[in-house]
C-alpha positions as CSV (number, residue, x, y, z in Angstrom):
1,X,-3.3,15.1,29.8
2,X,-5.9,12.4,30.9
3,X,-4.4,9.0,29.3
4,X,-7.3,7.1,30.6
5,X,-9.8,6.9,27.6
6,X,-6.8,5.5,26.0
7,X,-5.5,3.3,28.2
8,X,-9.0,1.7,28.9
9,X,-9.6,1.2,25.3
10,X,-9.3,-2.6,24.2
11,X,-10.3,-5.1,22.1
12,X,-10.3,-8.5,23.1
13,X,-9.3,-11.2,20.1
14,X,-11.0,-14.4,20.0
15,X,-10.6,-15.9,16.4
16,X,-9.0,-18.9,15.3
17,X,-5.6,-19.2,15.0
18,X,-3.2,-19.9,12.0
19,X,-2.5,-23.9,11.9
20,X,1.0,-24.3,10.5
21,X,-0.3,-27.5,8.5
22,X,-2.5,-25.2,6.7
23,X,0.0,-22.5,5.3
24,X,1.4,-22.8,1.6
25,X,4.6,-22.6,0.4
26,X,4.4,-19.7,-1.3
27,X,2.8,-16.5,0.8
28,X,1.3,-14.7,-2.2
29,X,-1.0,-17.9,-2.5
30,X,-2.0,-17.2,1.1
31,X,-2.4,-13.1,0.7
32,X,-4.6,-13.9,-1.8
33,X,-6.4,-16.0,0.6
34,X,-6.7,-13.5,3.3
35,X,-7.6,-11.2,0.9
36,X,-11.0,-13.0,-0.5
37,X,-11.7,-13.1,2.9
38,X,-11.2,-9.4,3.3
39,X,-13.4,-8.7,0.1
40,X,-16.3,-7.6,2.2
41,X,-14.4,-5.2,4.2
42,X,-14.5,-0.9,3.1
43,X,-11.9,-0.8,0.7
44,X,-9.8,-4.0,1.7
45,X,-7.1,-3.2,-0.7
46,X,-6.1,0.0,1.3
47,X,-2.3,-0.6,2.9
48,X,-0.1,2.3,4.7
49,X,3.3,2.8,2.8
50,X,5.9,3.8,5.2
51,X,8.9,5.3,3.5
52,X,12.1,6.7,4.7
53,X,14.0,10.2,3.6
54,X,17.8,10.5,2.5
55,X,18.0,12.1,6.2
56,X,16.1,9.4,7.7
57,X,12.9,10.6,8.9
58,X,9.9,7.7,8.4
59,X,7.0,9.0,6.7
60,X,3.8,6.7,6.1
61,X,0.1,7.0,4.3
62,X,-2.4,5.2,2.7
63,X,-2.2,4.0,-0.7
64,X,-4.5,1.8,-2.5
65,X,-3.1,-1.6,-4.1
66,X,-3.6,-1.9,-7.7
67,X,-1.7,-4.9,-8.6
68,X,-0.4,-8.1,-7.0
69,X,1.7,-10.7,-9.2
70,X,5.2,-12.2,-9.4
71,X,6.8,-9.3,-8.8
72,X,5.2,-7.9,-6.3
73,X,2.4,-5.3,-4.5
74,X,1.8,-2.7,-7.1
75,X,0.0,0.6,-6.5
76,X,0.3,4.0,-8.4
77,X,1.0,7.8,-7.3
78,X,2.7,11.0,-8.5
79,X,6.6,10.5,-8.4
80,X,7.1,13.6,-7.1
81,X,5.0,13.3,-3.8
82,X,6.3,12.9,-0.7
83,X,6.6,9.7,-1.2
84,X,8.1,9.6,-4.2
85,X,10.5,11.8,-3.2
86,X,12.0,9.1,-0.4
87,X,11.4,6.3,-3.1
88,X,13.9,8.4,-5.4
89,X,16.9,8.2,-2.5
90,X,15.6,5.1,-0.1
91,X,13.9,2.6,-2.8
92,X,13.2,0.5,0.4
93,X,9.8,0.6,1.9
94,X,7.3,-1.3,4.1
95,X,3.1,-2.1,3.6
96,X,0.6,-2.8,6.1
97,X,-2.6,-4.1,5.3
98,X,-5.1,-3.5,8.2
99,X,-7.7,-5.6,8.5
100,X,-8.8,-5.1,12.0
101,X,-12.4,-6.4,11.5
102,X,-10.7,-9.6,10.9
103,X,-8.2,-9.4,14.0
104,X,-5.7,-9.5,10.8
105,X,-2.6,-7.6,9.6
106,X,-0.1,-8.3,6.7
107,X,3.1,-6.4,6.8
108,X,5.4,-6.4,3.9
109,X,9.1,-5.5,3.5
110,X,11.0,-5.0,0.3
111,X,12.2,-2.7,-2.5
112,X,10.8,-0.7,-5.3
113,X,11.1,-0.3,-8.9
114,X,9.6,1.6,-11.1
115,X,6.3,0.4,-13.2
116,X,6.7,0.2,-17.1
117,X,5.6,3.6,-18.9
118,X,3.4,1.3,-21.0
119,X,1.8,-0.6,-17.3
120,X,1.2,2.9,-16.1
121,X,-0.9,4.4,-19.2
122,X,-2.8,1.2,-19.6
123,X,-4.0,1.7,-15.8
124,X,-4.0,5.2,-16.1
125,X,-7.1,4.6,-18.6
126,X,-9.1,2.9,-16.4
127,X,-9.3,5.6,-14.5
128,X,-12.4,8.0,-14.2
129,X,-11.9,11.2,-16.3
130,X,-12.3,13.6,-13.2
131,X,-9.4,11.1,-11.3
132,X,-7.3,11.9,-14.6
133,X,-7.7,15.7,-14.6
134,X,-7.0,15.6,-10.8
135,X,-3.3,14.0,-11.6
136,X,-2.6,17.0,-14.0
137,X,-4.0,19.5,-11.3
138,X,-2.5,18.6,-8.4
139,X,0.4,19.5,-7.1
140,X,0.5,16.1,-4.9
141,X,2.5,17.0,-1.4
142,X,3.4,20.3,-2.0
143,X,1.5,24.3,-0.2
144,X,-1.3,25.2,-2.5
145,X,-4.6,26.9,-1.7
146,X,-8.1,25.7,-2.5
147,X,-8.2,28.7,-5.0
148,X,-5.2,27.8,-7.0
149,X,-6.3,23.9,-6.5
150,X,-9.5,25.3,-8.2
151,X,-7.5,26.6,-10.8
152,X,-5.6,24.3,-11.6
153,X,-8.4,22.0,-12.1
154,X,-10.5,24.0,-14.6
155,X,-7.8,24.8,-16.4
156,X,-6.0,21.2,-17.4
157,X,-10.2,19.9,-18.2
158,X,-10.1,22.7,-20.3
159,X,-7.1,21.9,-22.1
160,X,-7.5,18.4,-22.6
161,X,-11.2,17.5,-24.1
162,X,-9.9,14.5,-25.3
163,X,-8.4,11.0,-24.5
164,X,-5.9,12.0,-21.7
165,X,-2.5,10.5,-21.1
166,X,-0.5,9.9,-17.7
167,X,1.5,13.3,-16.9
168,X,5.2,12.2,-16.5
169,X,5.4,13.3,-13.0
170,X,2.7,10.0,-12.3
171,X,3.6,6.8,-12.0
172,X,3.8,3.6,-10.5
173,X,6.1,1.2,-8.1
174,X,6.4,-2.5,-7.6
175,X,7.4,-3.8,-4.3
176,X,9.5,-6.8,-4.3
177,X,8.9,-8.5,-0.9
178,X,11.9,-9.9,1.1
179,X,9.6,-10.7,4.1
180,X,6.1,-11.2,4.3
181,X,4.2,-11.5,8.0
182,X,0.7,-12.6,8.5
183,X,-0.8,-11.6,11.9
184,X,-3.7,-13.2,13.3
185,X,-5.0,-11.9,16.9
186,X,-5.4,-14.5,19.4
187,X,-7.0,-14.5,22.8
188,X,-4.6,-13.1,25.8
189,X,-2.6,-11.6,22.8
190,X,-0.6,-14.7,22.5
191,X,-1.1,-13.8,18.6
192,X,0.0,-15.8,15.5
193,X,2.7,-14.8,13.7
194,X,4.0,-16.4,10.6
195,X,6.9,-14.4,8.7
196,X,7.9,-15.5,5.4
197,X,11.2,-14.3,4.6
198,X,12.9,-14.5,0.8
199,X,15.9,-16.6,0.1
200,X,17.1,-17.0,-3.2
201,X,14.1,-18.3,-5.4
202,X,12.5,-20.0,-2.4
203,X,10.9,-18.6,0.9
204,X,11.4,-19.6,4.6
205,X,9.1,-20.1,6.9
206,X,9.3,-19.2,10.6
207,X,6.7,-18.5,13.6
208,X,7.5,-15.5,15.3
């Protein structure tokens, strides 16, 4: 195989870097930062969730973030996925938050929980009807055809007309950060790197 295409491919950064004097205490107040800036971006709230099964293998995808507050990053899924399958035996997980048009990354370490019943209805109703019917229809991660996908669909719209409620196989998870890295590319890839890293009820700050 021809590793050339590959190996030529690169992309030079040239942005500013991240002055030390200008980073908060707290890195949620800085997320939300870099996030305003990313506003503009195609879906800038997209992150990869890599999880890990009971027999180890690392799995990751990309989720959409629904929720950032004391807690934690917050996003929503059916509990029996693939994903919520590792959650179940390895609550540990790790985000990414690509934001290569910026020369950015955000990379996230920590734990889940499970969302409140009464958090994940009161999203769950924000949601279009046709996303709502498509959590009762789908078997999320498991072999199904389009037929039976089909199916499934026509036959949960025509058995709930009404309001609909979250299935109990759908849910939602908080992660509770114990490190938080902000990743600014720099020119000669001498890149910035600023990991916050949890201790006790205060964070540490360290250049990496």
């Amino acid at each position: 195989m021809d590793s050339a295409p590959w190996s030529r491919q690169r992309q030079e950064y040239s942005r500013n870097g991240i002055a030390e004097d200008d980073l908060p205490d707290d890195p949620f107040e800085l997320f939300r930062s870099w996030y305003a800036d990313a506003a503009t971006l195609p879906e800038p709230n997209a992150m990869v969730v890599a999880t890990v099964s009971a027999a180890g293998q690392p799995s990751a995808r990309t989720v959409l973030l629904k929720g950032l507050d004391a807690r934690g990053f917050s996003f929503f899924t059916n509990l029996q996925s693939h994903k919520g399958s590792d959650l179940a035996d390895n609550p540990r997980c790790a985000l990414l938050f690509p934001w290569h048009a910026l020369q950015r990354q955000v990379r996230v370490e920590g734990g889940t929980t499970l969302l409140p019943r009464d958090e994940v209805a009161a999203y769950f109703a924000t949601r279009p009807r046709g996303a709502q019917l498509g959590a009762w229809a789908s078997p999320q991660s498991q072999v199904v055809t389009e037929a039976e996908l089909r199916e499934r669909y026509a036959a949960a719209s025509d058995r709930m007309s009404d309001a609909i409620e979250a299935p109990a196989h759908w849910g939602g998870y908080v992660v509770r950060p114990v490190s938080i890295e902000f990743w600014q590319g720099r020119e000669n890839r001498m890149h910035d790197r600023w990991r916050y890293r949890r201790d006790g009820d205060r964070w540490l700050r360290q250049r990496l």
